[in-house]
C-alpha positions as CSV (number, residue, x, y, z in Angstrom):
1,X,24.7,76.3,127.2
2,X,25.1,76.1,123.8
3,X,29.3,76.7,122.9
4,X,28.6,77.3,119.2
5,X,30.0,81.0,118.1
6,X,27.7,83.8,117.2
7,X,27.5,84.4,114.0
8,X,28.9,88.3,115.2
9,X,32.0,86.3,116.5
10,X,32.2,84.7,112.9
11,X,32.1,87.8,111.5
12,X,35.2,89.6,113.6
13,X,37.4,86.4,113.1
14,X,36.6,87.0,109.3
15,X,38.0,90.2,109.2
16,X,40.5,90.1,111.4
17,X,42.0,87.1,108.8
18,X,41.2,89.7,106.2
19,X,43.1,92.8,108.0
20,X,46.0,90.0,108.8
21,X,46.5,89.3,105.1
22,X,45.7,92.9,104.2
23,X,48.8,93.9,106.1
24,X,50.9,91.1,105.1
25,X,50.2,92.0,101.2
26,X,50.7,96.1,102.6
27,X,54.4,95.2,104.4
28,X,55.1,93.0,101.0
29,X,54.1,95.6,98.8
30,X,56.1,98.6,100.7
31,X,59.3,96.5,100.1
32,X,59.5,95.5,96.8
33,X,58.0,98.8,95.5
34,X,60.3,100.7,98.0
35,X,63.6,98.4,96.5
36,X,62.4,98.9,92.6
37,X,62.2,102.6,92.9
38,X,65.2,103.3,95.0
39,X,67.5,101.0,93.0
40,X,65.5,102.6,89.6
41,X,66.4,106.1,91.4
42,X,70.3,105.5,92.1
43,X,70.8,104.2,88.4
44,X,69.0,107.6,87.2
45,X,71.0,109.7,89.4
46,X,74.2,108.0,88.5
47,X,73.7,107.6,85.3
48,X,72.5,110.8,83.8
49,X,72.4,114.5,84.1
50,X,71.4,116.4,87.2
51,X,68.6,117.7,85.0
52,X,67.3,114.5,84.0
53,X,68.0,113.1,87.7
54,X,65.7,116.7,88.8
55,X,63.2,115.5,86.2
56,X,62.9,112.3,87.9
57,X,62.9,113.6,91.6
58,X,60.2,116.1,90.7
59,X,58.0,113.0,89.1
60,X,58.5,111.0,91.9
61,X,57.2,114.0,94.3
62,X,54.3,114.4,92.0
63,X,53.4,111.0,92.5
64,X,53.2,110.9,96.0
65,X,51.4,113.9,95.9
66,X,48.5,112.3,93.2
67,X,48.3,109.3,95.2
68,X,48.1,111.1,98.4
69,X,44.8,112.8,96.7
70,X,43.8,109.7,95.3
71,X,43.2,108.1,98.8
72,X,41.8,111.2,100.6
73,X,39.4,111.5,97.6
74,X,38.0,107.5,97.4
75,X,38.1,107.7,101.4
76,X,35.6,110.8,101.7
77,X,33.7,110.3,98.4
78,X,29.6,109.6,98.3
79,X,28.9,106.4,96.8
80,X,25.4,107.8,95.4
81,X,26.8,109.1,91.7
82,X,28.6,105.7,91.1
83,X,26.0,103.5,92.1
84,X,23.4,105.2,89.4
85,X,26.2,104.1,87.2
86,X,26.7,100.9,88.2
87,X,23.0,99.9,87.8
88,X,23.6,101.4,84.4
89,X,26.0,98.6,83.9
90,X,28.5,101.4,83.3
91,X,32.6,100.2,84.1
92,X,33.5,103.3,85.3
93,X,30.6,103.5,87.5
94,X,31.0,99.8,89.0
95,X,34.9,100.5,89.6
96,X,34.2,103.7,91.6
97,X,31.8,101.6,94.0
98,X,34.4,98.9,94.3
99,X,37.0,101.6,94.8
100,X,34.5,103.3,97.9
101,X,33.5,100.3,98.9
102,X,37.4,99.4,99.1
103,X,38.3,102.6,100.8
104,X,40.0,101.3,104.0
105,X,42.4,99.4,101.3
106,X,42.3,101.8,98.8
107,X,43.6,104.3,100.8
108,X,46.0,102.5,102.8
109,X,47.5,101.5,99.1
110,X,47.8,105.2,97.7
111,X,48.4,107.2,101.0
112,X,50.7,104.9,103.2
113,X,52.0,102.6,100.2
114,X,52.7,104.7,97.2
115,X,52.4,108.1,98.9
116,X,55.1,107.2,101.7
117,X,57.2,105.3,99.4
118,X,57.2,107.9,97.0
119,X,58.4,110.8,100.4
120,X,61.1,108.0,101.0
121,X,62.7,107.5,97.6
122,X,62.7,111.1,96.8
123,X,64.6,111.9,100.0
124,X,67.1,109.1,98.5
125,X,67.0,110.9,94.9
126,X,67.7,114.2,96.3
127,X,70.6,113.2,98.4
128,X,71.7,111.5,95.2
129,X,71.6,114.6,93.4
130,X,73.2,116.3,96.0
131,X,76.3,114.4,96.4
132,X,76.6,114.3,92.5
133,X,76.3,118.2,92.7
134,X,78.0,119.1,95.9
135,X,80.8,116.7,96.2
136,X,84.1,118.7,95.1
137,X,83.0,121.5,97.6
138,X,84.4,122.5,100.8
139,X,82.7,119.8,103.7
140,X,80.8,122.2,105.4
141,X,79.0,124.1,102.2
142,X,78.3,120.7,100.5
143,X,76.8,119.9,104.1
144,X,74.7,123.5,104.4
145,X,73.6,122.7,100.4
146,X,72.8,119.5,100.6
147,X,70.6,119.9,103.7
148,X,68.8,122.9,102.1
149,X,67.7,120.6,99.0
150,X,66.6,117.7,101.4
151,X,64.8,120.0,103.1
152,X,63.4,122.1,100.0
153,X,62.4,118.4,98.7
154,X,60.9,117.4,101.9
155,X,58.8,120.7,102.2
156,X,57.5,120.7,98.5
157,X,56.3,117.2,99.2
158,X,54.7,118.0,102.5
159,X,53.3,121.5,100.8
160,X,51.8,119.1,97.7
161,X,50.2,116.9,100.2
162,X,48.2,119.7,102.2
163,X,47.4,121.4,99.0
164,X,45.8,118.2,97.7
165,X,44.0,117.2,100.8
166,X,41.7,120.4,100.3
167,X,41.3,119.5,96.6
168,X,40.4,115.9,97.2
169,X,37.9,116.6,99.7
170,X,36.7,119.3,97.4
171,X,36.4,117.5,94.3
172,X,36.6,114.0,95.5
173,X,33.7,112.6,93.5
174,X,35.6,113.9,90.0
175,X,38.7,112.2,91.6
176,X,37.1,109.1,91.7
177,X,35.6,109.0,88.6
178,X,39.1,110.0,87.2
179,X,40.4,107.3,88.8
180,X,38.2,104.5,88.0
181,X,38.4,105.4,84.2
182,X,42.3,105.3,84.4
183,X,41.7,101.7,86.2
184,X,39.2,100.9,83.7
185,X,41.6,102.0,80.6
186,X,39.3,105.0,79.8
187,X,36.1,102.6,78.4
188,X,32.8,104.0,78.9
């Protein structure tokens, strides 16, 4: 018998190297993105108001929330539109496909990278904002307060998220469109 691989075997190792480095770059990613915005948070929050810290917080949220659509939207999205476009030689077009085509990576980047990252450093924001609010209080109301706007922080973000799952799977080929074009720097 012949020991030479199939080319099906070929083909696995292939992508298991690919998934490997995939989730090298992912683990990379997730800590210096995670370090920047939490260090970039805790200078905000010490450094200026509570409305401008609130400002931030609530941008942060918002972000997690976009992305979280984002990746939904390029996960479940037809590829049919954009690859009219892409034999039209349109940018936009070509940069959806690679962004379907992508999904698996796509996704993993906005939902589990910047989506997660964002839930995580906005916990950290609004625990900075809390201490910087509740801190000359009696213990136990700083506690009770401080655990109310964790939670109220935690809650708007999970809200965002489920509200924006229905409106990415919804109007996920808009999404994607909107997306690529933001990639593409708005060129036709």
């Amino acid at each position: 018998m012949d020991d030479k691989p199939s080319p099906r075997s070929k083909q696995k190792k292939t992508k298991k190297k690919g998934n490997t480095g995939w989730i090298v770059a992912a683990f990379s990613m997730s800590f210096v993105i995670t370090a920047i915005l939490s260090a970039a948070s805790d200078k905000v929050v010490n450094a200026l108001s509570v409305v401008v810290s609130a400002a931030v917080l609530v941008a942060i949220i918002l972000l997690g929330i976009i992305f979280d659509i984002v990746g939904l939207a390029v996960a479940t999205a037809d590829i049919s539109p954009f690859n009219s476009m892409a034999a039209r030689k349109l940018k936009t077009g070509q940069k959806a496909v690679w962004l379907i085509n992508n999904a698996e990576k796509v996704s993993s980047f906005c939902n589990d990278i910047v989506g997660d990252i964002a839930g995580v450093v906005s916990g950290a924001t609004g625990a900075g904002i809390a201490i910087k609010l509740f801190s000359t209080m009696d213990t136990d109301i700083a506690f009770m307060l401080t655990l109310a706007l964790t939670s109220l922080i935690s809650a708007v973000t999970v809200g965002g998220k489920a509200m924006g799952k229905s409106f990415a799977i919804k109007y996920n080929t808009n999404i994607v469109l909107i997306a690529a074009k933001i990639i593409c720097g708005f060129r036709k």
